[in-house]
C-alpha positions in Angstrom: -100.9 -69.8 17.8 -98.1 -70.5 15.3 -96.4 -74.5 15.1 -93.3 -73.1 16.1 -94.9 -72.3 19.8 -96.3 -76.0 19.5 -92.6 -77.1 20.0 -91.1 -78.1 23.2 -87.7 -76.8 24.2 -85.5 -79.7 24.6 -82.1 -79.5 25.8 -80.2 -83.2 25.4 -76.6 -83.9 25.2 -77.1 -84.7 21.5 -80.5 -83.2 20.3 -80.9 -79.4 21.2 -84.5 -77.5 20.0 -86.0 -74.0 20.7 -89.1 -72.5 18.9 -87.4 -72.2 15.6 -83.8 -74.2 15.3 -83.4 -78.2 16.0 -79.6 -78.5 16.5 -79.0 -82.8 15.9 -75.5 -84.6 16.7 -75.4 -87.5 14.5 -72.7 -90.0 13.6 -70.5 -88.6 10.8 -70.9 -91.7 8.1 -67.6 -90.8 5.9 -65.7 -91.2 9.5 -65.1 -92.5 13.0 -65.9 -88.6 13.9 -69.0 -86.3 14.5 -71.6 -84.3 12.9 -74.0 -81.6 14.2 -76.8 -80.9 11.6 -79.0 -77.6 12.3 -82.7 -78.0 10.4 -84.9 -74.6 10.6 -89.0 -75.7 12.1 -90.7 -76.7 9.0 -87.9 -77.5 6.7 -87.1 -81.2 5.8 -83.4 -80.7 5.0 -80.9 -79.5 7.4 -79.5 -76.0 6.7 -76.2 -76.8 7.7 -74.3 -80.1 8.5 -70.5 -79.7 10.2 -68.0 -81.4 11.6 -69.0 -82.0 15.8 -66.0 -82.0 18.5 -65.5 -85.5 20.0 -65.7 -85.4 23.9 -63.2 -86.3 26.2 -62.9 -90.2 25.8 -62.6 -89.8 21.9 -65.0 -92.1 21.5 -68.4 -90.1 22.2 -69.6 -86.4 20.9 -69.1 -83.7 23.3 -72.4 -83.0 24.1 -74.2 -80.1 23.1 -74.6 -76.8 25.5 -76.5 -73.7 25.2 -73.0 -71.7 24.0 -72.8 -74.2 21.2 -76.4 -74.1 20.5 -76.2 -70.3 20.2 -73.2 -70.5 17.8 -74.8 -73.0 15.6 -78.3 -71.2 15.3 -76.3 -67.8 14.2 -73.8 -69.8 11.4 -77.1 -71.6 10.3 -78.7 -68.5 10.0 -75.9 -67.1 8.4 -76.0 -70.2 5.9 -79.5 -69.3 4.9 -79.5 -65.6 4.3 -76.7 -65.6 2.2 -78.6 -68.8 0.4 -81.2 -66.2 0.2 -79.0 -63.4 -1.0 -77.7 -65.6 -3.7 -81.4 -66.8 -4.9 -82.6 -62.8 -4.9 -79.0 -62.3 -7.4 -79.9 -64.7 -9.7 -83.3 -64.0 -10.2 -83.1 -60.0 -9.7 -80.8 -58.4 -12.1 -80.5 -54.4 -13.3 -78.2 -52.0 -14.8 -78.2 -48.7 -15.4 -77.9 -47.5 -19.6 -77.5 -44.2 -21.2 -79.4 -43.5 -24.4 -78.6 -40.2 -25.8 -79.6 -37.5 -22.7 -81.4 -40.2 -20.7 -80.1 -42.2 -18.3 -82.3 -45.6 -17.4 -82.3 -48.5 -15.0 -83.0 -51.7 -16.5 -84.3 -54.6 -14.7 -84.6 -58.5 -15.3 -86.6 -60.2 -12.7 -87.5 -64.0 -13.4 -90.5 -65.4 -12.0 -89.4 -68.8 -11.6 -93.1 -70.6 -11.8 -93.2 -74.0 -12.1 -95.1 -74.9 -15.4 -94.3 -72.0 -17.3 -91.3 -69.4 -16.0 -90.9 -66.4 -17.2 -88.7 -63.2 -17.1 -90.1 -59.1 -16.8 -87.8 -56.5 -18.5 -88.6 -53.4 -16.9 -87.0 -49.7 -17.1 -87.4 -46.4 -14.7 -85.4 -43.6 -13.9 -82.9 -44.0 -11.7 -84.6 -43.7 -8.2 -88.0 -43.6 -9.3 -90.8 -46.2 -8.7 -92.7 -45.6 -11.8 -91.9 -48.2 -14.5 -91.7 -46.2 -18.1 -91.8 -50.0 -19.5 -92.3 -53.5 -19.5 -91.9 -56.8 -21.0 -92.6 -60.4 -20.9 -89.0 -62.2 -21.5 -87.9 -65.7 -21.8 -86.7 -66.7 -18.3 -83.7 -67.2 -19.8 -83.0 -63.8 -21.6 -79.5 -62.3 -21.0 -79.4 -59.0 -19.7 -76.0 -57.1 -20.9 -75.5 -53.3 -21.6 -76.3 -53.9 -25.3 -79.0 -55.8 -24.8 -80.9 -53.1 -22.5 -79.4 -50.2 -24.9 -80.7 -51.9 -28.0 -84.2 -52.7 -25.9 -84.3 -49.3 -25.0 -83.2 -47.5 -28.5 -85.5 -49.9 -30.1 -88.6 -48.3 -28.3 -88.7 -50.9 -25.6 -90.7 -53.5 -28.2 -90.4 -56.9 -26.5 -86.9 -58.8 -27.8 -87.0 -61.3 -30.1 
């Protein structure tokens, strides 16, 4: 049994939680309004924090309902895949080069480790799993077209 099947469901007029998704209305401190801030099970910082509607008195929060619930835990979601999409871009790149007759894909993927990050320089044929070379790279190396055509005409020999 998993923690997220630990939680309860709760269903309050300013705290909303199912199995995965906490949905919080808090005051908004840079106003007299509302906030609603949405914090994936397991994760100490909220996904997404927005603007909450003020109920009828203008005074209070409207309170939360399982529409609004629904709404928040599919724009947080949202939030984090295209987070995730973003992460996967900068740490993923390739390209494709053409040497002479041959026509390769060449891929940058950083390993962002803690005490010592590093970058692997890789080539294939297009559409083909089996890596014709790689290299250990500086996490920091630029990948361009003439940087993988020079790596490639060079005899794929690890840049300097």
């Amino acid at each position: 049994m998993s923690d997220a099947d630990d939680r309860p469901i709760i269903q309050e007029a300013r705290l909303w939680q199912d199995e995965r998704w906490t949905a919080r209305v808090i005051k908004n401190e840079d106003d007299e309004g509302w906030a609603v801030a949405m914090t994936l099970a397991g994760e100490s910082e909220p996904a997404l924090v927005g603007p909450w509607t003020m109920g009828r008195d203008k005074k209070n929060p409207k309170p939360l309902d399982v529409n609004a619930f629904n709404t928040l835990v599919k724009t947080a979601s949202e939030v984090l895949r295209r987070h995730e999409q973003q992460l996967h871009a900068q740490l993923h790149q390739s390209l494709r080069v053409h040497v002479g007759e041959q026509v390769l894909e060449v891929c940058l993927d950083i390993v962002p480790d803690e005490l010592e990050p590093y970058a692997l320089l890789s080539a294939r044929a297009p559409g083909e799993d089996e890596v014709l070379a790689q290299v250990k790279v500086r996490p920091n190396y630029k990948l361009s077209r003439a940087s993988a055509t020079a790596w490639v005409e060079g005899g794929f020999q690890r840049p300097a």
